[in-house]
Each structure stands twice: as structure tokens, then as C-alpha cells.
N, CA, C and O of each residue as an XYZ file, in Angstrom:
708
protein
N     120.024    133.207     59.723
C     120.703    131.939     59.864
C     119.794    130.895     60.471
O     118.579    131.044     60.338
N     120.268    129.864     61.117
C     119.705    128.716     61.161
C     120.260    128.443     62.754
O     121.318    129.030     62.983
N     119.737    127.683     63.836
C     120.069    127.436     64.583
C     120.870    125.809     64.469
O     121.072    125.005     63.559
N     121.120    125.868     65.706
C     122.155    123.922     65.026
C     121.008    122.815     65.150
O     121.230    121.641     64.853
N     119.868    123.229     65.570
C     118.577    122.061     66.118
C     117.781    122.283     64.825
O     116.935    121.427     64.565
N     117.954    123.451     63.862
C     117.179    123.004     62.656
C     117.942    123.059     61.637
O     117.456    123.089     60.506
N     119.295    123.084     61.854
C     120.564    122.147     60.863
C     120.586    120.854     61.363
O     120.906    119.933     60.612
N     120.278    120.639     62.586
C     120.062    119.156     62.833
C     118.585    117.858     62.406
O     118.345    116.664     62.226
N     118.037    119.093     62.442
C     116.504    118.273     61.304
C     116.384    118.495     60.015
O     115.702    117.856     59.213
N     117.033    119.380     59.829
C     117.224    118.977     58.133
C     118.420    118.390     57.022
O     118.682    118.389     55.819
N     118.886    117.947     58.209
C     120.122    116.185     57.079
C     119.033    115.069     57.811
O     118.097    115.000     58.608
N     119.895    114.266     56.911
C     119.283    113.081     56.386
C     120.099    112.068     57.251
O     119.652    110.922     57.210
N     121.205    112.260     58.026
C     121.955    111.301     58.254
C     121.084    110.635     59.453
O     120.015    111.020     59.927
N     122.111    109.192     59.887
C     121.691    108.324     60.358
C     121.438    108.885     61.728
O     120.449    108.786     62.455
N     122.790    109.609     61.922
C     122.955    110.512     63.427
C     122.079    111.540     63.604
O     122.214    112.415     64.459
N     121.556    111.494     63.145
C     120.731    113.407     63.044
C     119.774    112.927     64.116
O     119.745    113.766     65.016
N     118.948    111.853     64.373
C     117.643    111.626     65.382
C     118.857    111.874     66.696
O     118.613    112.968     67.203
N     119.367    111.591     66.987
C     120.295    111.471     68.311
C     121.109    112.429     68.160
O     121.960    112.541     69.042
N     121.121    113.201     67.274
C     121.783    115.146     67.473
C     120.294    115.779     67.745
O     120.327    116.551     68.703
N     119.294    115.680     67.285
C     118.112    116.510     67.633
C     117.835    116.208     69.066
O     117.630    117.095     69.894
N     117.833    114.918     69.343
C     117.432    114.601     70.913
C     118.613    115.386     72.179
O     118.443    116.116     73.155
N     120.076    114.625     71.363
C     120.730    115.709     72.659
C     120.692    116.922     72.822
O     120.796    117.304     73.988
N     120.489    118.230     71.455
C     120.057    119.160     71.749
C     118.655    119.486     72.575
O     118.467    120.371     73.410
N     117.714    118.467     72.063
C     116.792    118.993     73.059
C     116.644    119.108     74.280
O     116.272    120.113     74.886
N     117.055    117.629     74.890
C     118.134    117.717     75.967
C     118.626    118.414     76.555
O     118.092    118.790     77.598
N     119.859    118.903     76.163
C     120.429    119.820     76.250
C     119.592    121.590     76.607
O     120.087    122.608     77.091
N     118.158    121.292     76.098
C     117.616    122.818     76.682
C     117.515    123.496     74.975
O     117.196    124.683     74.916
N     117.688    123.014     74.102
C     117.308    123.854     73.028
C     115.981    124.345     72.970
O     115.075    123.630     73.399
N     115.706    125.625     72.434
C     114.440    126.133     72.694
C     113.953    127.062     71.775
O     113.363    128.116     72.012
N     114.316    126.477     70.501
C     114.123    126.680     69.617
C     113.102    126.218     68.424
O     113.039    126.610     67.259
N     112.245    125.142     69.201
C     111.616    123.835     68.452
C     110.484    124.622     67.224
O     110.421    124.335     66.029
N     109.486    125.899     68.125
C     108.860    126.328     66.715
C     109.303    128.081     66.063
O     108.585    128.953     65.574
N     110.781    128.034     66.343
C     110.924    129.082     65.687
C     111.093    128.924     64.065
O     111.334    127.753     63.772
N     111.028    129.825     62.909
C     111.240    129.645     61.848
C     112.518    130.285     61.559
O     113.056    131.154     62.244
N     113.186    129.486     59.884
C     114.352    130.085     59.716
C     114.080    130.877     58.839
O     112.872    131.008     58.646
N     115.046    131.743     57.933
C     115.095    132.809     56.666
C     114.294    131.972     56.018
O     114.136    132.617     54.982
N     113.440    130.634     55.827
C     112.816    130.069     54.973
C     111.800    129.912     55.308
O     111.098    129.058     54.768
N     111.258    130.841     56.534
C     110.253    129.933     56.951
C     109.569    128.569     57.308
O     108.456    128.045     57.265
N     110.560    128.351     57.597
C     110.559    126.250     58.100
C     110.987    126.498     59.524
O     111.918    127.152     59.993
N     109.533    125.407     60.349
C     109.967    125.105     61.532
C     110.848    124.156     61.297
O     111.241    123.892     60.161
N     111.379    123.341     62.730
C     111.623    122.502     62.809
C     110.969    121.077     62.260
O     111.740    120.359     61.624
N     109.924    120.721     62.411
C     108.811    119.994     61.788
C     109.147    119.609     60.384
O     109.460    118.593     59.764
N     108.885    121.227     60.103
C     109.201    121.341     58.359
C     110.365    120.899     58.112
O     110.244    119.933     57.359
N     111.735    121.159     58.420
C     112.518    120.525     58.309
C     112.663    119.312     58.145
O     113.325    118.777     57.256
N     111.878    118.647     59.235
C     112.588    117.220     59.186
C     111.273    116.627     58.276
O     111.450    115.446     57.979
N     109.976    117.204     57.764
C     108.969    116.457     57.118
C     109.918    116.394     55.402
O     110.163    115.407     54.709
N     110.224    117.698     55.189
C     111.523    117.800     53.779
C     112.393    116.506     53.550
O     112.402    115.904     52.476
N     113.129    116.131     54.664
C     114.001    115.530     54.606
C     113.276    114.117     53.945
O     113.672    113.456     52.986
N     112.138    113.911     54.763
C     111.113    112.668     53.793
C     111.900    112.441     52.354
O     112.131    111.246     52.172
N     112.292    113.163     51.460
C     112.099    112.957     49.969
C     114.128    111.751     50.030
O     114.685    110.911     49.323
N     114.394    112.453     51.258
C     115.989    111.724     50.821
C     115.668    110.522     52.044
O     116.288    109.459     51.998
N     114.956    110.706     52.809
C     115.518    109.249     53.926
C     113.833    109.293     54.664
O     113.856    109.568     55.864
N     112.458    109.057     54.073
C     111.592    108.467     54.630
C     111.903    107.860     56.767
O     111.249    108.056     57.791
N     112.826    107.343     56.553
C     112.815    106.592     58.289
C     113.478    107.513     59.006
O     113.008    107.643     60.136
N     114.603    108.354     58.711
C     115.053    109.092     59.320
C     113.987    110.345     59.522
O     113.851    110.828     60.645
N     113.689    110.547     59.071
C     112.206    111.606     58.746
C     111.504    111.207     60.086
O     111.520    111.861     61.129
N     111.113    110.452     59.944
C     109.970    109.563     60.661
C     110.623    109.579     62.174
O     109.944    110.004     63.109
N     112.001    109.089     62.386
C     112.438    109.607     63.902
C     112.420    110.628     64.363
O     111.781    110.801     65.401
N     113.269    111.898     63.623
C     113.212    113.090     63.996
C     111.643    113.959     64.234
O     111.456    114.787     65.125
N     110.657    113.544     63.240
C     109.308    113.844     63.746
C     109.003    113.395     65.054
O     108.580    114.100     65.970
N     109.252    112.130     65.089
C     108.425    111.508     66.594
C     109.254    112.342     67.523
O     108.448    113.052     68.126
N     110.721    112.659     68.018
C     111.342    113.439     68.627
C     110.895    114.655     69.133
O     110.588    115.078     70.247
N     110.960    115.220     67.693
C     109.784    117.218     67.746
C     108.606    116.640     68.384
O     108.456    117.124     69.506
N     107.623    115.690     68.045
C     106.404    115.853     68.234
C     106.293    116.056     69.687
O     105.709    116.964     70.278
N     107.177    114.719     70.328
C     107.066    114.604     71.725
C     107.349    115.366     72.136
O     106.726    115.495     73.190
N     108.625    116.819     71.840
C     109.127    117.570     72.528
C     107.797    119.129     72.335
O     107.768    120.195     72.949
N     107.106    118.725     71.505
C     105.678    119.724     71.783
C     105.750    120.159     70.232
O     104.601    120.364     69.841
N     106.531    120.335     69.393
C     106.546    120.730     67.994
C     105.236    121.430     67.581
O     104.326    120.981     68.278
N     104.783    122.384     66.690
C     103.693    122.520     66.518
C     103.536    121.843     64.872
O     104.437    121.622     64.063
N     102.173    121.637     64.747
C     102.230    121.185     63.630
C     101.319    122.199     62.845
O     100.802    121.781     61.809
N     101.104    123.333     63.191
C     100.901    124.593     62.267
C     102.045    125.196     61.820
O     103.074    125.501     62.422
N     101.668    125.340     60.510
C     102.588    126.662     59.353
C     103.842    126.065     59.822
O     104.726    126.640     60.456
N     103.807    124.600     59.359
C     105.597    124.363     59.436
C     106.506    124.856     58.622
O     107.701    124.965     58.897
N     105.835    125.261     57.308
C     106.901    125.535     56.179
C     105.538    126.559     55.564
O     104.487    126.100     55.117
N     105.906    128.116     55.690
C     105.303    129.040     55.049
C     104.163    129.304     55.875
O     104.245    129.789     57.004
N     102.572    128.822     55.018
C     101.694    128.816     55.723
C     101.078    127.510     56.038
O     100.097    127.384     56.771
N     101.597    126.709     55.548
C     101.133    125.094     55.360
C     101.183    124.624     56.830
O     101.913    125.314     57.542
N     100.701    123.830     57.291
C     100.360    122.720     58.641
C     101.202    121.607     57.640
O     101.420    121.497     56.433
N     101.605    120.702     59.139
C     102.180    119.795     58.580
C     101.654    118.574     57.694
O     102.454    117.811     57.152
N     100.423    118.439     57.586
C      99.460    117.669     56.916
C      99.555    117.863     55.292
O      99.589    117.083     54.340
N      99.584    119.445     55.461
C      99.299    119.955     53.792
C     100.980    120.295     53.338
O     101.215    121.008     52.363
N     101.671    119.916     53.864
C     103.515    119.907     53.540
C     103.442    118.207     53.063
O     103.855    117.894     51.947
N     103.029    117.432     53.765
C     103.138    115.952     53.958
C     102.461    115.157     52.738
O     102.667    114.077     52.186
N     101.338    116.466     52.551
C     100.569    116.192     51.122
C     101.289    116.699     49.929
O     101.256    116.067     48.873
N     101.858    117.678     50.038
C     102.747    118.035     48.662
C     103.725    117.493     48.837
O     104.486    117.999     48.012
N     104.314    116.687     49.439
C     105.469    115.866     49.055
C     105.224    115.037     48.382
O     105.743    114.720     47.312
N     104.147    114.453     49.109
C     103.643    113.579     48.391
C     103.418    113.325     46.924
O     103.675    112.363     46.201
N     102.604    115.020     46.622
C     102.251    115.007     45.281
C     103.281    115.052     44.601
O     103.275    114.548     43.478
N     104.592    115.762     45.194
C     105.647    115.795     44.131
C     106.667    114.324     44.224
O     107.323    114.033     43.223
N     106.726    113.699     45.104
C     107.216    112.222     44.933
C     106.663    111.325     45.184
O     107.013    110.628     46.136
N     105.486    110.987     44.336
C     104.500    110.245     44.243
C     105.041    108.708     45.043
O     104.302    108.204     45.889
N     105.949    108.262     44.797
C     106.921    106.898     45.359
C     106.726    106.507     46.584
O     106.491    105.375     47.004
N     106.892    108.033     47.441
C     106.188    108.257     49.149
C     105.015    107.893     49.337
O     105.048    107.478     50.495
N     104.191    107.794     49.037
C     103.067    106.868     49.469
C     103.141    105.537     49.398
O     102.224    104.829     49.814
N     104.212    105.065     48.877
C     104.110    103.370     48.755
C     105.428    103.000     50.204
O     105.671    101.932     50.766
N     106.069    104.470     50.424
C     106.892    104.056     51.834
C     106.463    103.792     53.041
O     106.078    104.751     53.709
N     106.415    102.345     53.672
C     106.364    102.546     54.850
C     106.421    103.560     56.510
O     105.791    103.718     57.555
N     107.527    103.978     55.859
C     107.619    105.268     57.161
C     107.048    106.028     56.234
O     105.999    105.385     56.211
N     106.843    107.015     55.313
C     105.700    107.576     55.190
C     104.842    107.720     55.715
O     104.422    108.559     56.512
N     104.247    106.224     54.957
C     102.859    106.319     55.718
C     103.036    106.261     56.973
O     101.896    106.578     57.311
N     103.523    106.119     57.825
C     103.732    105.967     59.120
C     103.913    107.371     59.906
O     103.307    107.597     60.954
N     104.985    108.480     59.181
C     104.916    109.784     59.343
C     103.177    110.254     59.142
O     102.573    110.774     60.080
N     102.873    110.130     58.527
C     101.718    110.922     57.832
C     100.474    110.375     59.115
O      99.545    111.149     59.346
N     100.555    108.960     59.922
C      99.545    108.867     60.414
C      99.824    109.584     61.600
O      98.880    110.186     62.113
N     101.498    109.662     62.408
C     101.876    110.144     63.353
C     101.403    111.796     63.565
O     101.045    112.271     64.643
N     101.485    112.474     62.383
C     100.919    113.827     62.360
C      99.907    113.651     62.262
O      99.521    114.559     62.999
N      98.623    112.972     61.777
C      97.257    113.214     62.044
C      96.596    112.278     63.215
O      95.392    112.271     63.471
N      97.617    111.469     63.900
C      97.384    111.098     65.240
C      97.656    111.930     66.328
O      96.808    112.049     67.212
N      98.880    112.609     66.397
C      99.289    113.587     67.036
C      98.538    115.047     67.429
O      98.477    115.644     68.503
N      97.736    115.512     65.461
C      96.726    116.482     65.687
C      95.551    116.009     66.606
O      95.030    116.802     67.391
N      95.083    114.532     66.488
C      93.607    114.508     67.018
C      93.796    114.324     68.380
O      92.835    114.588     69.102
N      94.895    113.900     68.928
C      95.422    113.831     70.370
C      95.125    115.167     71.285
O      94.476    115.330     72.318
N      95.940    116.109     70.388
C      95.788    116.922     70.955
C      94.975    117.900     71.491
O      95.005    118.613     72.494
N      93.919    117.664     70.134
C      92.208    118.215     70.093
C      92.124    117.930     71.292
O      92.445    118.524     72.321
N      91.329    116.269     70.923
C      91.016    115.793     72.453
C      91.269    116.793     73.615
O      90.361    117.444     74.133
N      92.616    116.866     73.997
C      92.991    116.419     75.484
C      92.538    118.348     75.519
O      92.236    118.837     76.608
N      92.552    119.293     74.172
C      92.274    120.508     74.497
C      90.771    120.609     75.068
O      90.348    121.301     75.994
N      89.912    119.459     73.996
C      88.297    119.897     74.279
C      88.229    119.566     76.062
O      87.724    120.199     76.989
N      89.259    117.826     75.976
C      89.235    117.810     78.143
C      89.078    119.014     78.858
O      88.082    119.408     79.465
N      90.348    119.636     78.692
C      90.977    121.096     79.544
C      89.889    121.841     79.570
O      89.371    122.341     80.569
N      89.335    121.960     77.821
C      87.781    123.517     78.460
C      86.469    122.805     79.094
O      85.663    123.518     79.692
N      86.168    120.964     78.936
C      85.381    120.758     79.883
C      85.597    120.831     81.238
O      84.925    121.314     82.149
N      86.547    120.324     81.212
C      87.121    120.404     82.991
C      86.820    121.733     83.342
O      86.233    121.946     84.404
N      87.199    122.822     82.462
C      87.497    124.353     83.102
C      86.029    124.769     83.547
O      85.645    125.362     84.555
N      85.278    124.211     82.359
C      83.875    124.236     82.654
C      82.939    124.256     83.290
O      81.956    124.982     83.437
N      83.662    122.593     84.014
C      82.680    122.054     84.708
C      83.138    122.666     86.111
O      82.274    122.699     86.988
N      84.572    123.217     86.446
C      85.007    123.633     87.858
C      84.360    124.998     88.192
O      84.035    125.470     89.282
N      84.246    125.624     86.608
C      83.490    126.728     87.024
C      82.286    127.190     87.159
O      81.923    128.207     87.750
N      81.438    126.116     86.379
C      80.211    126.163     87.123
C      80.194    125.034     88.437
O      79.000    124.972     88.729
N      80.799    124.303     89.175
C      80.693    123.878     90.297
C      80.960    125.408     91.520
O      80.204    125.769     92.423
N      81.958    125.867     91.198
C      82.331    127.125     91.687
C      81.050    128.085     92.020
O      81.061    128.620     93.129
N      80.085    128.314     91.257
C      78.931    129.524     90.763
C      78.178    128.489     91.607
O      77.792    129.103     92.602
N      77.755    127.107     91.689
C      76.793    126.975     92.502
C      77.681    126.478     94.075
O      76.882    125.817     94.737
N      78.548    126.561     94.545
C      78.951    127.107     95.939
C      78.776    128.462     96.085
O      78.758    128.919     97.228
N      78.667    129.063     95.300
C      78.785    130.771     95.997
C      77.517    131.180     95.832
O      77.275    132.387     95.861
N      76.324    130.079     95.596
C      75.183    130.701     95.801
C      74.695    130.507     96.530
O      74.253    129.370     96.696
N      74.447    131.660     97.543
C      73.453    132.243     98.661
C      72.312    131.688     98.886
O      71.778    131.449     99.969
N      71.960    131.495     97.863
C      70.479    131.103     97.955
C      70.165    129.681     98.098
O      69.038    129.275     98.381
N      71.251    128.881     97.883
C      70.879    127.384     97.553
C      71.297    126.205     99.118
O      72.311    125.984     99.780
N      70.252    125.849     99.130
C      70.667    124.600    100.491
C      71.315    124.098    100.408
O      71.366    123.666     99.256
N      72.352    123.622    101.234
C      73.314    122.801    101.965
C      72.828    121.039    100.814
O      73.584    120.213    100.304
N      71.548    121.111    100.822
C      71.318    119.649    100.508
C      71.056    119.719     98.622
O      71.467    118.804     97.909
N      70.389    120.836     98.099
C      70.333    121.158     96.866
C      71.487    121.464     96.513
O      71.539    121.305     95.294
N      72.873    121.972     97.076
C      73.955    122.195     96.402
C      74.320    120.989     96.182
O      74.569    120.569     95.051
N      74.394    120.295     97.242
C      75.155    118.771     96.616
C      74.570    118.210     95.631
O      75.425    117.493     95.111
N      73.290    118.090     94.888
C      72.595    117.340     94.671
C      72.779    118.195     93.235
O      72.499    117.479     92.274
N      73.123    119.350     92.918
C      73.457    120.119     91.733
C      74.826    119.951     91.357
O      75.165    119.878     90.176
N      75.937    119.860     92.688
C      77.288    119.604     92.049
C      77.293    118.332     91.525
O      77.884    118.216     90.452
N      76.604    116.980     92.174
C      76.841    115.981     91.731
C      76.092    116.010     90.263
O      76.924    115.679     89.418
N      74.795    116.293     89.655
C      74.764    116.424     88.615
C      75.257    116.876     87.365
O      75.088    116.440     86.226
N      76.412    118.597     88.155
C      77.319    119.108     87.288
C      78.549    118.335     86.923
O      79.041    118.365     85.795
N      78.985    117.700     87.842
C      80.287    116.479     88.425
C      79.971    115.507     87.286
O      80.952    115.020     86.723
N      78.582    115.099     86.800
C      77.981    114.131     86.181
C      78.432    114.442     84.623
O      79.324    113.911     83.960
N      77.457    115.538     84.254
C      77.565    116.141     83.030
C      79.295    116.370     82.981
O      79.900    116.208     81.921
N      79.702    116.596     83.713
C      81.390    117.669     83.154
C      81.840    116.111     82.535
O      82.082    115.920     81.343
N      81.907    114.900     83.749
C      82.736    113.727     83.172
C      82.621    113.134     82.311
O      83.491    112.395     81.850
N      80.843    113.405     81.598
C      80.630    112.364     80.171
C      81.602    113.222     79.419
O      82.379    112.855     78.537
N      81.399    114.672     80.009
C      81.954    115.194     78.129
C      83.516    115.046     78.464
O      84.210    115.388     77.506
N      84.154    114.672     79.453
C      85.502    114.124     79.551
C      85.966    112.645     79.538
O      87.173    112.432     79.420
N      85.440    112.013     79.607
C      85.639    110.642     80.048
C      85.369    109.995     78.536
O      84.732    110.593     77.668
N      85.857    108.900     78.394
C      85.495    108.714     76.519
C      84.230    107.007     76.721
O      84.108    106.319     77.735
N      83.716    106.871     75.738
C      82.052    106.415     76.102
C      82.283    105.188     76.687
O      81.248    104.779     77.213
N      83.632    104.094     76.870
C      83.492    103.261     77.176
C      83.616    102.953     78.675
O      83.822    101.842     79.163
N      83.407    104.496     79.537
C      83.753    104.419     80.866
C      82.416    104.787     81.409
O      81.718    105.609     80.814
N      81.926    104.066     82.805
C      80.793    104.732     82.927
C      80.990    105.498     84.947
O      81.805    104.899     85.648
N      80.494    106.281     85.363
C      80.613    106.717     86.401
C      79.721    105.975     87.258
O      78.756    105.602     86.591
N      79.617    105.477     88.887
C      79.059    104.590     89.759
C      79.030    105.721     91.311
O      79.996    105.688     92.073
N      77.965    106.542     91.565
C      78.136    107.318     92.674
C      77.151    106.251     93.786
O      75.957    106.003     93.618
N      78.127    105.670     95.061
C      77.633    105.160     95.636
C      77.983    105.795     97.104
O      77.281    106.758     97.411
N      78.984    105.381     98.063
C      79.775    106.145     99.247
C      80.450    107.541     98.412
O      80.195    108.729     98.606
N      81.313    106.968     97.511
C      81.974    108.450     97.052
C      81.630    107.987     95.420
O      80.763    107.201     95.038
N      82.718    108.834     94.535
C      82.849    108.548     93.111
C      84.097    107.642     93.005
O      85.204    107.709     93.539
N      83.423    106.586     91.947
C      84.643    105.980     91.364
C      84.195    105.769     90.457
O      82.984    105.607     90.306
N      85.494    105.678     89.121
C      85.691    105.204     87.769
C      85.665    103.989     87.551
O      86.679    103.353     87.840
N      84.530    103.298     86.989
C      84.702    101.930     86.624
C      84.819    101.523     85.016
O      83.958    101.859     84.203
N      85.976    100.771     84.677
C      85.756    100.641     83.316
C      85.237     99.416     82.958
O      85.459     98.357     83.545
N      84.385     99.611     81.767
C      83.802     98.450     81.790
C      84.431     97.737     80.381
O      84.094     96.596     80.063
């Protein structure tokens, strides 16, 4: 069967964005399970595209925010390559506004998330080699600092995005320029 949060993303009605939200709300926790069809939630509401483009387009932004995945929404497909065979089969959808608007939200949403993953393993990175040179024995009081701040250095380019630059004067601060 079907739960009521992915009977609620797959109509078309006007109400359906504000039945998906109060369930989520509500604690539903169901967002990437699949049904007897293999359709997430996602999938669901990317389907619905072919009858109501805008309604589509709410209920996505809804899932997305609520963490949705956008792998194997429907079978083995990502939501990109679902978004593309709709496409191919109702060619009309590309000239829709929310369409296109769905379609950039999922490949804005994927590169978002990259990002903020590649952040997390620099950060993890950079704490853990700051970590390895405190616990070394061997290194001075004045060479450790002078290695964390270089590690501190390196970790933030590969976190920080190019239009920010770092200023170590009394302490660290972020200046944007």
C-alpha cells in the first residue's frame, strides 16, 4: 500500500502542497520510503508534472526542504533522469514555466548539497589533521601554532568559496570582499 504522504504527492489538486506540509508537520516519516511501485515521494510528485506542472513544483520544493532524496525516485532513476523522461514523453513540458523551474530546483538542490558535503569532509579534515599536530610530542609550543595556522589556512580555502579572503592579524576574521 501507500502511505497518506505519498497519496498526498501524487494528486494533482490545488490542496495537496498544504496536505503534504501538514503531514510533514505532523511527524510523517516516511519522505524516502518507496511504494509497491517503487516511487519515492519525489517521484510522486515529479509524475504529477504531466497533469499540473505548478502543483508539481510546490510539492517538490516541500520534499526537498524536508530532506527528500533525489536518488532512485522512481525505480532506479534520480530525479533528474525521471524529469528527463517526462520530458521526453510530453515534450510541451519544456516550454512550462514551472517545469523549467522544477527541473532547475532539482539540479540546484543536487549541487547544494555536493557543496555543503565536500564542506563537512574538509572541515573533518582539516580538524583532524589540526588534532595529529597537537598530539605531537615532538613539535614546539611555537611550531605548533605556526602549523595549525597554516592547516586553519589550507582547510578554509577549500571551504570558504573564492570570493572570501582570510586576514590573520590579533585573531582570525572573515572578510568579504
Amino acid at each position: 500500500g501507500q502511505s497518506p504522504l505519498h497519496n498526498a504527492t501524487e494528486t494533482w489538486d490545488e490542496m495537496s502542497p498544504v496536505l503534504v506540509s501538514l503531514l510533514l508537520d505532523a511527524g510523517a516519516t516516511d519522505l524516502n520510503t518507496r511504494t509497491w511501485l517503487s516511487t519515492k515521494t519525489l517521484g510522486n510528485a515529479i509524475l504529477s508534472c504531466h497533469q499540473s506542472p505548478e502543483v508539481a513544483l510546490k510539492i517538490s520544493r516541500i520534499l526537498l526542504r524536508a530532506g527528500a532524496s533525489l536518488d532512485r525516485v522512481h525505480y532506479e532513476k534520480s530525479a533528474e533522469q525521471y524529469l528527463a523522461k517526462g520530458e521526453r514523453m510530453k515534450p510541451h513540458l519544456a516550454r512550462d514555466d514551472h517545469f523549467r523551474t522544477l527541473k532547475n530546483l532539482v539540479y540546484g538542490t543536487r549541487t547544494r548539497r555536493a557543496i555543503a558535503r565536500l564542506r563537512s569532509y574538509a572541515t573533518r579534515d582539516c580538524l583532524a589533521a589540526q588534532v595529529r599536530i597537537l598530539d605531537d610530542p615532538n613539535a614546539s609550543a611555537s611550531n605548533s601554532v605556526q602549523r595549525l595556522i597554516a592547516t586553519h589556512n589550507a582547510g578554509m580555502s577549500a571551504i570558504l568559496p573564492q570570493n572570501m579572503a582570510l586576514n590573520y592579524a590579533v585573531g582570525t576574521r572573515v572578510v568579504l570582499r
